[in-house]
N, C-alpha and C positions, 0 to 999 in steps of 0.2 A: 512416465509417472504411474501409472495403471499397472505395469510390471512390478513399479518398488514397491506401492502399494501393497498389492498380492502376495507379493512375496514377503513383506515386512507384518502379514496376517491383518492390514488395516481395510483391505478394501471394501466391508460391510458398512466399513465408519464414515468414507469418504466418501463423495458424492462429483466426479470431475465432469466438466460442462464445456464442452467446445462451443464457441461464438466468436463474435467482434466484441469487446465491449464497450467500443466507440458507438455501437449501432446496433447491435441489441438487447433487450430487455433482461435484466439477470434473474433471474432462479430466486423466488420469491423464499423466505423461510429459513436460510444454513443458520446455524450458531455460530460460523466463522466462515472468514474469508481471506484468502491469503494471496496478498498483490507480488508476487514475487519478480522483481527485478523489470517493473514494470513503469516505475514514477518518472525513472529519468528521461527516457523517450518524449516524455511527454510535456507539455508547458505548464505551467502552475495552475493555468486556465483549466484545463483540460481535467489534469487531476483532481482539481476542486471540482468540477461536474460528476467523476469518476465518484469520488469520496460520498459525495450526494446519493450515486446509483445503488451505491453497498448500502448506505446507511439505510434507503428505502428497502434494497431487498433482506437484509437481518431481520432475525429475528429479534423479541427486545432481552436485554442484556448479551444479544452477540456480540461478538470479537471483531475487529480487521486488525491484522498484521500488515506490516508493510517490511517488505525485505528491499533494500538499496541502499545507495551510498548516504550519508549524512554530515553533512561540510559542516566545519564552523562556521560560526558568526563572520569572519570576513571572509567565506568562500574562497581559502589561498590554501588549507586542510582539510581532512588530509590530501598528500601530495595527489595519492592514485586518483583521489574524487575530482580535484583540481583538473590534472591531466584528462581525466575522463571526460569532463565537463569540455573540454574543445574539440572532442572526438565526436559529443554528443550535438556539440553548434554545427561541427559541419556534417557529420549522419544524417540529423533528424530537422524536421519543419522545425522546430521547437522544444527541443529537450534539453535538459540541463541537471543538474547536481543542485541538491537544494537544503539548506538547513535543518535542523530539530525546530526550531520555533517557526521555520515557514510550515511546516506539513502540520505542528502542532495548530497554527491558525489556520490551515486549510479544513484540518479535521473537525479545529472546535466550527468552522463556519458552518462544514454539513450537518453538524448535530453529535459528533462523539464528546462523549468525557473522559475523562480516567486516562489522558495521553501519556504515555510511557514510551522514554527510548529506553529499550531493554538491554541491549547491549550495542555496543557501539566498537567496530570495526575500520580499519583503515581501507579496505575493498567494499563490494557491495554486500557485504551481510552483515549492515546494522539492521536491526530489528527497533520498530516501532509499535506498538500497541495500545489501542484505544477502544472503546467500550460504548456501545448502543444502549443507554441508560432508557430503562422501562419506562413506559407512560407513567404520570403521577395518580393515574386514575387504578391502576393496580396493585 
């Protein structure tokens, strides 16, 4: 990532953070943050604590992006998300494929607004978008 960066002349803008972020503290301050290909691994549980950790470490009026797959409403679409979702039962403790309204309620529960699936993909590069709405005090 560091190399495309550099090379794409963006690396002043970025700021890339090696951790766990099951287990460490995230980087107080970005105006974005981008979860790429990272929700499915995970259990709803998990992300919703996650979703929690961004929202604390954003600035106010940040971003999060979520790049992953995003099933219909009956979780049987798209096909690739489907299939992937039984690769992810048996890969991971608890991961899975998960809807536009379940991440949209994970989000709204940490505190984002503004949830936007931006575009929407049969692999893992739907994009979702949500916004760290400023204190009222500002």
């Amino acid at each position: 990532a560091e190399k495309r960066l550099t090379e794409a002349g963006l690396s002043d803008r970025v700021t890339l953070v090696a951790g766990d972020f099951y287990e460490d503290d995230l980087p107080t301050g970005p105006d974005f943050t981008f979860l790429g290909a990272i929700a499915h691994q995970n259990s709803r549980e998990q992300n919703r604590a996650l979703f929690v950790k961004v929202h604390a470490a954003l600035a106010e009026d940040g971003l999060i992006v979520i790049r992953d797959v995003v099933m219909d409403p009956s979780h049987t679409s798209p096909q690739a998300g489907a299939l992937f979702a039984i690769n992810m039962l048996v890969a991971t403790p608890a991961g899975g494929t998960y809807t536009f309204d379940e991440y949209a309620e994970d989000l709204t529960n940490a505190g984002f607004t503004d949830i936007t699936l931006v575009h929407r993909d049969e692999f893992m590069n739907s994009l979702i978008r949500a916004k760290k709405k400023a204190s009222s005090g500002k």
